[in-house]
Z-matrix of the N, CA and C atoms (Angstrom, degrees):
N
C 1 1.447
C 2 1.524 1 108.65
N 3 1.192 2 117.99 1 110.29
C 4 1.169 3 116.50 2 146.64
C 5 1.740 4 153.75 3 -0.49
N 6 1.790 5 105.18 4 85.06
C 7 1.825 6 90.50 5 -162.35
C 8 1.280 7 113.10 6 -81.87
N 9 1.466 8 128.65 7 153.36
C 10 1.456 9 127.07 8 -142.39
C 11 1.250 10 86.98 9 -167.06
N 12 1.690 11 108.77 10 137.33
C 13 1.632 12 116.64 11 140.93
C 14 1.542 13 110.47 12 -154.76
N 15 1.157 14 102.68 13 155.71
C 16 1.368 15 130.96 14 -159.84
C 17 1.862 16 107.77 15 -72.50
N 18 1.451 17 101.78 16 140.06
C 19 1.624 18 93.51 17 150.27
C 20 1.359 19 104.28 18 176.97
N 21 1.087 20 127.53 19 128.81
C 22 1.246 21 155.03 20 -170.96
C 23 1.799 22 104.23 21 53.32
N 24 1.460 23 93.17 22 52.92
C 25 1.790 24 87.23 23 174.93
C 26 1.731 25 119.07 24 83.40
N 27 1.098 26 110.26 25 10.56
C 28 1.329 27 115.97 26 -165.28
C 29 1.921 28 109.03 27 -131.92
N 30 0.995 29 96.00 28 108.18
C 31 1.890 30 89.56 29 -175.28
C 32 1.419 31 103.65 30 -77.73
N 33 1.302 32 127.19 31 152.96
C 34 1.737 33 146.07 32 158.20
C 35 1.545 34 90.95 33 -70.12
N 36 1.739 35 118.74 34 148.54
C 37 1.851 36 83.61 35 139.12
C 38 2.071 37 59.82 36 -167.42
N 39 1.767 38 75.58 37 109.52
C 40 1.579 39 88.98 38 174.18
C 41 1.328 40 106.17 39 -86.96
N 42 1.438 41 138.66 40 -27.99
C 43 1.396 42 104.83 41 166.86
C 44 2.103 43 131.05 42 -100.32
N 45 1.673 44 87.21 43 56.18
C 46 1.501 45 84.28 44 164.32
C 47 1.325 46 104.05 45 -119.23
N 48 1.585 47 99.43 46 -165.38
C 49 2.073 48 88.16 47 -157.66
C 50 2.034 49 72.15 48 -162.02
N 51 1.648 50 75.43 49 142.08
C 52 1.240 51 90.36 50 166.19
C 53 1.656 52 113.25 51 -134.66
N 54 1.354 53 111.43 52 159.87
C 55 1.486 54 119.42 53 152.06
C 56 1.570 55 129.07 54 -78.82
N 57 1.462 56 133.80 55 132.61
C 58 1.101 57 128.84 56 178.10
C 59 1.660 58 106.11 57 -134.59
N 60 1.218 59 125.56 58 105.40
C 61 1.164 60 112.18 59 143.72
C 62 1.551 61 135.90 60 -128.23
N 63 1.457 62 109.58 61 158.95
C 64 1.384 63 132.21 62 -167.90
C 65 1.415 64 118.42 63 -140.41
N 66 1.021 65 127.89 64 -179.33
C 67 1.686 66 156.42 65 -153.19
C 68 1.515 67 112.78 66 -131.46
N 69 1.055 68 125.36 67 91.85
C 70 1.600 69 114.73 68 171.95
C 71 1.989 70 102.83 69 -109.70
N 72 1.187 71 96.31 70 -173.47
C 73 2.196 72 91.62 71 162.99
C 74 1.021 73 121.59 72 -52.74
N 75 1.241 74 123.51 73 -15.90
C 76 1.615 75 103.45 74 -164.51
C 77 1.652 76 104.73 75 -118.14
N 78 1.634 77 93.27 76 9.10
C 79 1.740 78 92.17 77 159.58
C 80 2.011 79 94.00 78 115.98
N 81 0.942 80 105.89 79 168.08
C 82 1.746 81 138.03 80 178.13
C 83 1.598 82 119.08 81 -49.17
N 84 1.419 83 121.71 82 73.50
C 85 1.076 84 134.76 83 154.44
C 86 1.167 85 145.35 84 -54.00
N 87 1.509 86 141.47 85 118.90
C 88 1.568 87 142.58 86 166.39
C 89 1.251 88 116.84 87 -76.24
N 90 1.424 89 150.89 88 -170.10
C 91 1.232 90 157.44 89 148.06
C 92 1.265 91 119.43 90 -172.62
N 93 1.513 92 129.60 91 116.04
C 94 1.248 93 124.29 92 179.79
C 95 1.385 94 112.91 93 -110.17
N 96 1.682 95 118.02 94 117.74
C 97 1.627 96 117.48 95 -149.82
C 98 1.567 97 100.15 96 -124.45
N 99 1.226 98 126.09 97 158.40
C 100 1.218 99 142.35 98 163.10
C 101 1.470 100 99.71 99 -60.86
N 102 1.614 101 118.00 100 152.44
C 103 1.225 102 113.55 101 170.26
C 104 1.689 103 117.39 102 -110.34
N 105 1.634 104 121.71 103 117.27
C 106 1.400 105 117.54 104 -169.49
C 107 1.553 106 117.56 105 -78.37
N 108 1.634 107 120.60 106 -30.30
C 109 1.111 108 136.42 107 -161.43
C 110 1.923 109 103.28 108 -176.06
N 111 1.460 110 99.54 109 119.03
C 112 1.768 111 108.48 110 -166.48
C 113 1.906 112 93.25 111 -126.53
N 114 0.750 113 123.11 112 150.09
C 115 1.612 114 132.30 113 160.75
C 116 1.619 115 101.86 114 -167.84
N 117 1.721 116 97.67 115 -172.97
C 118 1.491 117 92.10 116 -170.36
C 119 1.603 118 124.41 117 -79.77
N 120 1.556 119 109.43 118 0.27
C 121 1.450 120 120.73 119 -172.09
C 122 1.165 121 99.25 120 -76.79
N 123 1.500 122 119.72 121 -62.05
C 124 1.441 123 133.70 122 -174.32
C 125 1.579 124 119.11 123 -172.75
N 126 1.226 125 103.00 124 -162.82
C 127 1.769 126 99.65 125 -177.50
C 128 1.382 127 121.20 126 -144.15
N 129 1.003 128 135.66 127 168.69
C 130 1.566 129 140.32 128 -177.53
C 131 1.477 130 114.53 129 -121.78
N 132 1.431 131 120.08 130 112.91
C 133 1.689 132 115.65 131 -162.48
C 134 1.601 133 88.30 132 -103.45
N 135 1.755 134 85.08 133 176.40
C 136 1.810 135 96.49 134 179.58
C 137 2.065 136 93.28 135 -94.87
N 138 1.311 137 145.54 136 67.78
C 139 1.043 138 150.91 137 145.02
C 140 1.443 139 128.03 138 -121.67
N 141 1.020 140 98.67 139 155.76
C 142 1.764 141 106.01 140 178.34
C 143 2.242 142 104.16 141 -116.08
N 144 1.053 143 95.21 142 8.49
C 145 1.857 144 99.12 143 -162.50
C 146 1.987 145 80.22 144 -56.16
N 147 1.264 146 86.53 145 143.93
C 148 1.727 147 112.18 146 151.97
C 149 1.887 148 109.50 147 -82.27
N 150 1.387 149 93.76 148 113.05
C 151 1.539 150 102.40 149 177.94
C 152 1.666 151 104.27 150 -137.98
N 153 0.998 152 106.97 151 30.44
C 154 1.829 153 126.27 152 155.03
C 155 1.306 154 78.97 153 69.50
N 156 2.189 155 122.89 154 -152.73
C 157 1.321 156 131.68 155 -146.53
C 158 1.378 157 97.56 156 -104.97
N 159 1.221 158 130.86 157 -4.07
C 160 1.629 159 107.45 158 -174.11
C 161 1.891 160 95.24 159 -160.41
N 162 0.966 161 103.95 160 130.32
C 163 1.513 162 114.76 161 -178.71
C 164 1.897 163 105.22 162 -122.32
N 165 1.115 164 98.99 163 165.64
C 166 1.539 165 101.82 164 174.29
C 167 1.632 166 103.73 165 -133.76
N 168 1.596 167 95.37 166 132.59
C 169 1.327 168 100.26 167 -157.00
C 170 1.553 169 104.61 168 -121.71
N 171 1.354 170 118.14 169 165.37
C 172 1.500 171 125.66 170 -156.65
C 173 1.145 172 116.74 171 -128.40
N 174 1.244 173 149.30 172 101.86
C 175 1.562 174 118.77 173 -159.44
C 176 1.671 175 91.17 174 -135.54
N 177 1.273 176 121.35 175 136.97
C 178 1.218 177 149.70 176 -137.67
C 179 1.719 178 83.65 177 -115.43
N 180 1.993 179 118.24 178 108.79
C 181 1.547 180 90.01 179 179.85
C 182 1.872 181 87.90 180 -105.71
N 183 1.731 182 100.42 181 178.40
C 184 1.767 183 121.35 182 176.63
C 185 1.697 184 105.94 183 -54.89
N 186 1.148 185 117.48 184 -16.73
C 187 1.455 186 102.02 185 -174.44
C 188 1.706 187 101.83 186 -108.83
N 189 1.145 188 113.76 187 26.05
C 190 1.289 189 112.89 188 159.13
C 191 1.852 190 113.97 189 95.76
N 192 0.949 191 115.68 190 -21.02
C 193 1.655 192 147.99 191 161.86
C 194 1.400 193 98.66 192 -54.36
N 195 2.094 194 95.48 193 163.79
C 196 1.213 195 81.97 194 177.14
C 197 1.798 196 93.76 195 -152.47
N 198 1.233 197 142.53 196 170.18
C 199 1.443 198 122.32 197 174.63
C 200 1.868 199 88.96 198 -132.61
N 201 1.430 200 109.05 199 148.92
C 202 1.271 201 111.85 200 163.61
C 203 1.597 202 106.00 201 -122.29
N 204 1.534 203 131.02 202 146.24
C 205 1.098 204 134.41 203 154.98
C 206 1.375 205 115.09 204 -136.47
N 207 1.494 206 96.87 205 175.08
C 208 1.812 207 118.29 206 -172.90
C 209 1.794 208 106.07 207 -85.46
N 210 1.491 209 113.97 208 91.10
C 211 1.692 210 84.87 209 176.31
C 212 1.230 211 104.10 210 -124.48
N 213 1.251 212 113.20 211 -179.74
C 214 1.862 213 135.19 212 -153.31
C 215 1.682 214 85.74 213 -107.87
N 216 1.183 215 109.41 214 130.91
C 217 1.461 216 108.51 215 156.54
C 218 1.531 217 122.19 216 -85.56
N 219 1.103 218 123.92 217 113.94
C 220 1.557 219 121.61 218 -169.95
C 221 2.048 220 101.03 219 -99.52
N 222 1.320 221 74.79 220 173.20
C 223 1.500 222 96.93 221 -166.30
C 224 1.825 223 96.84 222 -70.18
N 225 1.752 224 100.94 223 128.58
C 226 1.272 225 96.79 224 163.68
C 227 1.962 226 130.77 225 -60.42
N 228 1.824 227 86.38 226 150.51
C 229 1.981 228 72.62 227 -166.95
C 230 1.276 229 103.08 228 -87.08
N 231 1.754 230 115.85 229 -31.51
C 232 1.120 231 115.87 230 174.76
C 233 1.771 232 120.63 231 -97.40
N 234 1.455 233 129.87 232 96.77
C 235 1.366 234 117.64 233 -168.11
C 236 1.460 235 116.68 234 -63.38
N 237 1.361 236 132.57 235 -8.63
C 238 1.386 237 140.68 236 -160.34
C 239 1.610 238 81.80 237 -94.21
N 240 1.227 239 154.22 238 -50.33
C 241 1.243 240 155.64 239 -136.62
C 242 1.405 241 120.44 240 -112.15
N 243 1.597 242 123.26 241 104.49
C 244 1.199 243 135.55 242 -140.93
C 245 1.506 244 114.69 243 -88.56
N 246 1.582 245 114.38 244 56.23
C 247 0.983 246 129.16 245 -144.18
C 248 2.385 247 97.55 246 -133.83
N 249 0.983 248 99.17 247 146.20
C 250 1.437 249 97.33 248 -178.76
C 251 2.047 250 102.83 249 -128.44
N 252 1.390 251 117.58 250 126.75
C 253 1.017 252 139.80 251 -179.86
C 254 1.562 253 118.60 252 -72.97
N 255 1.010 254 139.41 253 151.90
C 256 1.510 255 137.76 254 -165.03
C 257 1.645 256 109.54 255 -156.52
N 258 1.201 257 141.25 256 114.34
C 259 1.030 258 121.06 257 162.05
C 260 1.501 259 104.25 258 -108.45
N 261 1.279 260 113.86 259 166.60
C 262 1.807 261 124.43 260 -173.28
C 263 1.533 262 103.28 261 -107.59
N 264 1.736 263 112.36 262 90.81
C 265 1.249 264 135.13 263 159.03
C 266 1.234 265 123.12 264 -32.05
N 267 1.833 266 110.36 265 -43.33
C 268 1.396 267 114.02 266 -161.97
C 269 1.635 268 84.19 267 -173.96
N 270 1.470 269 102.92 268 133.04
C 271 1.686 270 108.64 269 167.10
C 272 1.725 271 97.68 270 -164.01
N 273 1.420 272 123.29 271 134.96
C 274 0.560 273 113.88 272 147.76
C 275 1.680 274 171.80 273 -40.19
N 276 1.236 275 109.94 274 129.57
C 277 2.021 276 102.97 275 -142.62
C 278 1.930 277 89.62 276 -66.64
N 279 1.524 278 133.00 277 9.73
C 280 1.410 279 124.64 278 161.55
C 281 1.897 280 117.53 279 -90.57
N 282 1.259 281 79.50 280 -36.54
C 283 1.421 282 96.82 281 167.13
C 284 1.494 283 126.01 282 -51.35
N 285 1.796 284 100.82 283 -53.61
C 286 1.318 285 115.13 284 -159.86
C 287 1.503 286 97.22 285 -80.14
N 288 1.402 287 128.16 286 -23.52
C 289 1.264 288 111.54 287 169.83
C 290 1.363 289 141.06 288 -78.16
N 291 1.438 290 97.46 289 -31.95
C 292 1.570 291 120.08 290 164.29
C 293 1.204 292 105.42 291 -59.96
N 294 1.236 293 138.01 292 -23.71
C 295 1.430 294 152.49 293 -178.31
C 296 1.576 295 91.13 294 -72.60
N 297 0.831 296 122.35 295 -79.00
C 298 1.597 297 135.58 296 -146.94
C 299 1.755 298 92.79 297 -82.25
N 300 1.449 299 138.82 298 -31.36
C 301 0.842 300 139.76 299 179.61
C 302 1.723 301 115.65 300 -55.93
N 303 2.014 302 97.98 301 -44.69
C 304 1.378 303 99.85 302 -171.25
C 305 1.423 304 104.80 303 -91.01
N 306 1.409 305 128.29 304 11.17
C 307 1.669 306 136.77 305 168.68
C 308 1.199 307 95.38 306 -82.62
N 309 1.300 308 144.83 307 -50.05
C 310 1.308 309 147.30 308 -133.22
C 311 1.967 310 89.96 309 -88.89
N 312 1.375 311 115.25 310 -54.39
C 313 1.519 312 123.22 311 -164.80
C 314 1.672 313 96.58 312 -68.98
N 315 1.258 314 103.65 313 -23.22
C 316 2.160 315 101.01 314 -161.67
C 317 1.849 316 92.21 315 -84.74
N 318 1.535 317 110.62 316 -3.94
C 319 1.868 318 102.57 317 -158.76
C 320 1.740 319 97.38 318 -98.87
């Protein structure tokens, strides 16, 4: 199970893992990342990979389910911190609940 704590609306849950892939110049990238901070906007992985402006991401939930969405990689806030930003462009409203459903049980 997943260790997690809360703060300002935003769960930790360092041991889930997601898939991300994207497209930058130098061609078609995968990445499978630890997750630092997940909610329903978007998430913050433990990578720094260049996967150009929009990746589609996979996230594997505890009840065996799984949600994929379209997100934008945004500009890191902190550059010292080896961490890659995600917001969710487009996800489905089945997705997004099952999403938010399995945040709600991990908090």
């Amino acid at each position: 199970m997943p260790t997690n704590t809360t703060h300002n609306n935003v769960v930790s849950l360092a041991d889930w893992r997601v898939r991300i892939r994207g497209s930058a110049s130098h061609g078609s990238q995968e990445v499978e990342c630890a997750v630092q901070e997940l909610d329903g906007e978007g998430l913050v992985v433990d990578s720094a990979a260049e996967l150009g402006r929009y990746a589609w991401v996979e996230v594997d939930l505890p009840d065996g389910t799984g949600v994929r969405a379209l997100g934008e990689v945004v500009e890191r806030r902190d550059p010292l911190r080896l961490a890659m930003e995600v917001r969710f462009k487009h996800l489905f409203p089945d997705h997004r609940a099952r999403l938010l459903n399995a945040l709600a049980l991990q908090a």
